[in-house]
MARBA-3410 file (N, C-alpha, C, O; in Angstrom, 1 decimal):
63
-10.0,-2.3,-17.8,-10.2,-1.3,-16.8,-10.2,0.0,-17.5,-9.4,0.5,-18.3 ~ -10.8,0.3,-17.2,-10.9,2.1,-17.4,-9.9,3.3,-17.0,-9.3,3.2,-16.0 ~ -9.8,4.0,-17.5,-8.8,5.4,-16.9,-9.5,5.8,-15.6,-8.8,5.7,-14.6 ~ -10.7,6.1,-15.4,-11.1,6.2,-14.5,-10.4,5.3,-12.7,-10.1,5.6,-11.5 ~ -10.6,3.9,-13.7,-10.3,2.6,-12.5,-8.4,2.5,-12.3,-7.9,2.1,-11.3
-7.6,3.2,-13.6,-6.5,3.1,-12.9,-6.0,4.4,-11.9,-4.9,4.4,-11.3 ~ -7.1,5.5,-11.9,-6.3,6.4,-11.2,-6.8,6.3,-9.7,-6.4,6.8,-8.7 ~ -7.9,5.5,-9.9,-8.5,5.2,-8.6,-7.2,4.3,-7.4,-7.0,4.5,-6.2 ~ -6.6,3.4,-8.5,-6.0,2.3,-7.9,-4.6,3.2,-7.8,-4.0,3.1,-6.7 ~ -4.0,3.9,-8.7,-2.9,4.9,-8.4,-3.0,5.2,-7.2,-2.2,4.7,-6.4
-4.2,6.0,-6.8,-4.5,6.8,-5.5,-3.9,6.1,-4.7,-2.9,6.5,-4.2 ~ -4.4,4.7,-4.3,-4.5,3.7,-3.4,-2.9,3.2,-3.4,-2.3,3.6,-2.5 ~ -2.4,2.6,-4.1,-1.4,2.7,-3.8,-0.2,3.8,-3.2,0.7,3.6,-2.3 ~ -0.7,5.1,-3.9,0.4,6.2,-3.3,-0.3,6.0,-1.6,0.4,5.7,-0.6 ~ -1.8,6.2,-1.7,-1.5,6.1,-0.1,-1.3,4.9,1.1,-1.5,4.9,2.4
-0.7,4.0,0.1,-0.8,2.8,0.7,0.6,2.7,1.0,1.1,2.1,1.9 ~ 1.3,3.5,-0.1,3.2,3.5,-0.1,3.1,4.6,1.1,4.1,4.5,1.8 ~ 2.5,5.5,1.4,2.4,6.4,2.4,2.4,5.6,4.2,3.1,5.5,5.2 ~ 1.1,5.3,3.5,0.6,4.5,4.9,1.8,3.4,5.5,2.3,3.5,6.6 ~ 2.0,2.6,4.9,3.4,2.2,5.0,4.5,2.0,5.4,5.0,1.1,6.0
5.0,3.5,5.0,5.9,4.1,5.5,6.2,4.7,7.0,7.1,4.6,7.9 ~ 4.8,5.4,6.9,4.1,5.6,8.6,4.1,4.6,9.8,4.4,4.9,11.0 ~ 3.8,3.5,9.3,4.0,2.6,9.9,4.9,1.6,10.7,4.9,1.1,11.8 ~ 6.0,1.6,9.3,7.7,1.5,9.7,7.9,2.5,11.0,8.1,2.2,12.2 ~ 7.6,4.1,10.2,8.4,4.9,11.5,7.7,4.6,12.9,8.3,4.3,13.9
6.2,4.6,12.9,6.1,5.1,14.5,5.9,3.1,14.7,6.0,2.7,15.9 ~ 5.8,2.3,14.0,5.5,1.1,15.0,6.7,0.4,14.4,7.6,1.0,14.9 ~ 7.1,-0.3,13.8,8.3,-0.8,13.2,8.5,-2.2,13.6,7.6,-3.1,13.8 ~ 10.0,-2.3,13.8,10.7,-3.6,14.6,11.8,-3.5,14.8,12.7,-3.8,14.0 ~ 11.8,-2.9,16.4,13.3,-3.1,17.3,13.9,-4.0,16.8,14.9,-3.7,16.2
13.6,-5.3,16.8,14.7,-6.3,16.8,15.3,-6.8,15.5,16.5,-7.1,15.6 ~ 14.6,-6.9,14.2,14.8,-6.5,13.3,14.6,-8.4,12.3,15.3,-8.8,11.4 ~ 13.6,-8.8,13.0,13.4,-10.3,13.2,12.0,-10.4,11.7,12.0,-11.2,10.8 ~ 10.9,-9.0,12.2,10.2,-8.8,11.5,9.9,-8.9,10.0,10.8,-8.3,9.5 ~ 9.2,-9.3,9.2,10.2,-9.6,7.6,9.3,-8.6,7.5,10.0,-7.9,6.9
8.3,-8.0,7.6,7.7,-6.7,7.0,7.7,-5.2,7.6,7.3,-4.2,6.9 ~ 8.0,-5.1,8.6,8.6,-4.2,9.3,9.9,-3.7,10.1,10.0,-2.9,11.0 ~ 11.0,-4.9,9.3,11.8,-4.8,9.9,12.8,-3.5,8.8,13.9,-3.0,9.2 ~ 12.3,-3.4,7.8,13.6,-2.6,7.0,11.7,-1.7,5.8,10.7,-2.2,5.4 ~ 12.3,-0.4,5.9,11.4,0.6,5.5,10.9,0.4,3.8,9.9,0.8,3.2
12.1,-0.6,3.6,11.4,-0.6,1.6,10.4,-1.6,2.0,9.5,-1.8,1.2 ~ 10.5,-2.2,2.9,9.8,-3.6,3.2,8.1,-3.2,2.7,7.3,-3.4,1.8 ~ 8.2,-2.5,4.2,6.9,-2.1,5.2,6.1,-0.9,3.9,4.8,-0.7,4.0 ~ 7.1,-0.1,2.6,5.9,0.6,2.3,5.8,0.0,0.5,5.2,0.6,-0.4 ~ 6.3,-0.8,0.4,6.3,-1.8,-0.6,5.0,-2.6,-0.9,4.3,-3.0,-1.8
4.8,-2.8,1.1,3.9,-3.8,1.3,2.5,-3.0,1.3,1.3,-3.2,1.1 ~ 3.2,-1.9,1.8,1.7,-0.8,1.9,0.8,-0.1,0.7,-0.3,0.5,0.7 ~ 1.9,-0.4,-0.3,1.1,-0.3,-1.5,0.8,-1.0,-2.4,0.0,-0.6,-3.2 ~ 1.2,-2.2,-2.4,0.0,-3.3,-2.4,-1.1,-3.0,-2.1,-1.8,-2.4,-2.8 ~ -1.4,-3.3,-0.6,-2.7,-3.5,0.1,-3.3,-2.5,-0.6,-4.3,-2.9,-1.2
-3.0,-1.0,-0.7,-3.6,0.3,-0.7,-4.0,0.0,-1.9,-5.1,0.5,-2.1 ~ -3.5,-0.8,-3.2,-3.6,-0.7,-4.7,-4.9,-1.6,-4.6,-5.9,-1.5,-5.2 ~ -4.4,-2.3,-3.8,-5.7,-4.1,-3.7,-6.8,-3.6,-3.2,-7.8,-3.6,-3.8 ~ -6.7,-2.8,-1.7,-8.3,-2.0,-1.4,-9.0,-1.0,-2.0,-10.2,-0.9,-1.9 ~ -8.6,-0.5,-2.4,-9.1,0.9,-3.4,-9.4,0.1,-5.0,-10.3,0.6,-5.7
-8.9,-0.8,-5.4,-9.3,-1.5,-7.0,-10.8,-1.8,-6.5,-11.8,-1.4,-7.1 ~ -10.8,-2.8,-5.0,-12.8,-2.7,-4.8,-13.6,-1.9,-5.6,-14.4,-2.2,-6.4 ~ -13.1,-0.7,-5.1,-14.2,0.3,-5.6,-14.2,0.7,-6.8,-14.6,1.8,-7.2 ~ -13.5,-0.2,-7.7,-13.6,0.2,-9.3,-14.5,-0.7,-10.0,-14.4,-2.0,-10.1 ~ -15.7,0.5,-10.6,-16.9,-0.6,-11.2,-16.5,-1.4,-12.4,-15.7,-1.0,-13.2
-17.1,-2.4,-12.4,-16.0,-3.6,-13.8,-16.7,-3.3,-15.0,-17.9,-3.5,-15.0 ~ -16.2,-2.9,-15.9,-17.5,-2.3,-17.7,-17.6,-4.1,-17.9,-17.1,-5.2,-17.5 ~ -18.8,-3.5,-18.6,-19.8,-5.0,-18.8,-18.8,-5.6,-20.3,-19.1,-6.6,-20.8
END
């Protein structure tokens, strides 16, 4: 991968550890039963994944 393709996927993760986090706060889990939104390292741990995994898409692969 390219310097180009890891800062792309950087991005994606920061805003995925963002997004994440956002998510804990305003939607979460009252009861605390939830395994991904039940505790905040959970939910933006998870969110930077996904963000790292969606944004790599758009990294062109060198031949």
């Amino acid at each position: 991968m390219t310097k180009k393709g890891y800062i792309i996927t950087g991005i994606g993760i920061i805003v995925g550890l963002i997004a994440g986090y956002l998510y804990y706060y305003f939607v979460g889990c009252l009861s605390g039963t939830c395994a991904i939104t039940s505790k905040p390292i959970n939910s933006t741990l998870y969110g930077g994944l996904m963000g790292g995994l969606l944004f790599n898409i758009f990294v062109k692969k060198s031949k």
